[in-house]
C-alpha positions in Angstrom: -12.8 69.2 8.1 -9.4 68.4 9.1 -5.7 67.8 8.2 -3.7 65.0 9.3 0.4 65.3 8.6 2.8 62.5 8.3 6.2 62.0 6.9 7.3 59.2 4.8 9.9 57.0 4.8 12.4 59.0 2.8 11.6 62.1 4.9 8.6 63.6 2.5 5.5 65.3 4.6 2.5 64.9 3.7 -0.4 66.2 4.5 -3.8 65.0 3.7 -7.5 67.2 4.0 -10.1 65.2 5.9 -13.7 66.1 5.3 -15.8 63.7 7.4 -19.4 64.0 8.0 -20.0 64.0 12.0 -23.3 62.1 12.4 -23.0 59.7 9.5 -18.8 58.8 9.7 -19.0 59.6 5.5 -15.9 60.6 4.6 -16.2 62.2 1.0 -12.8 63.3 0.6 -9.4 62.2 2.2 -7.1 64.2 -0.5 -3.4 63.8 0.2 -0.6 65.9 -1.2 2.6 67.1 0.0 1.9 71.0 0.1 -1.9 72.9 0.4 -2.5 76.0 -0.4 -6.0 77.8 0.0 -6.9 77.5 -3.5 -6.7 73.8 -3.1 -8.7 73.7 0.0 -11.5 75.4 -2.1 -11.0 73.3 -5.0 -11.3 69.9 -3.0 -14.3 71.2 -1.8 -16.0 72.6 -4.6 -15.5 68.9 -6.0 -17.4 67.0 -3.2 -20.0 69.5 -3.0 -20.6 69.2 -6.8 -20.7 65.7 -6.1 -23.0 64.9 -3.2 -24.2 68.7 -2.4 -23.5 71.5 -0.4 -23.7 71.3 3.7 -25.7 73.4 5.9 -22.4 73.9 7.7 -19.1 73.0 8.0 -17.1 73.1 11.4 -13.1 73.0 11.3 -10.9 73.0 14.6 -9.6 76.4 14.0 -5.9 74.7 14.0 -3.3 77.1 12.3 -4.1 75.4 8.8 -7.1 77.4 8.8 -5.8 81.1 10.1 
């Protein structure tokens, strides 16, 4: 679980959540939006795990988006 910034062409940022699984390459959920909050974090993950199940773990870089 990652994010990946970007800005567009007329100067928005945009950030997008990555969840990828590291031995298969599935990627369940690339959600983009310009601003993430917490809540939303949880909520895009609530939503693949209700989908295709809850993981035994989940291992994030410990970048600032995550302090």
């Amino acid at each position: 679980m990652d994010f990946v910034h970007d800005q567009l062409a007329l100067g928005a940022k945009l950030r997008i959540l990555t969840i990828v699984d590291i031995h298969s390459r599935f990627c369940p959920a690339a959600d983009p939006r310009s601003t993430y909050r917490g809540e939303d974090v949880v909520q895009t993950l609530e939503r693949v795990c209700g989908r295709i199940g809850y993981p035994k773990t989940i291992w994030v870089d410990n970048g600032s988006e995550f302090i």
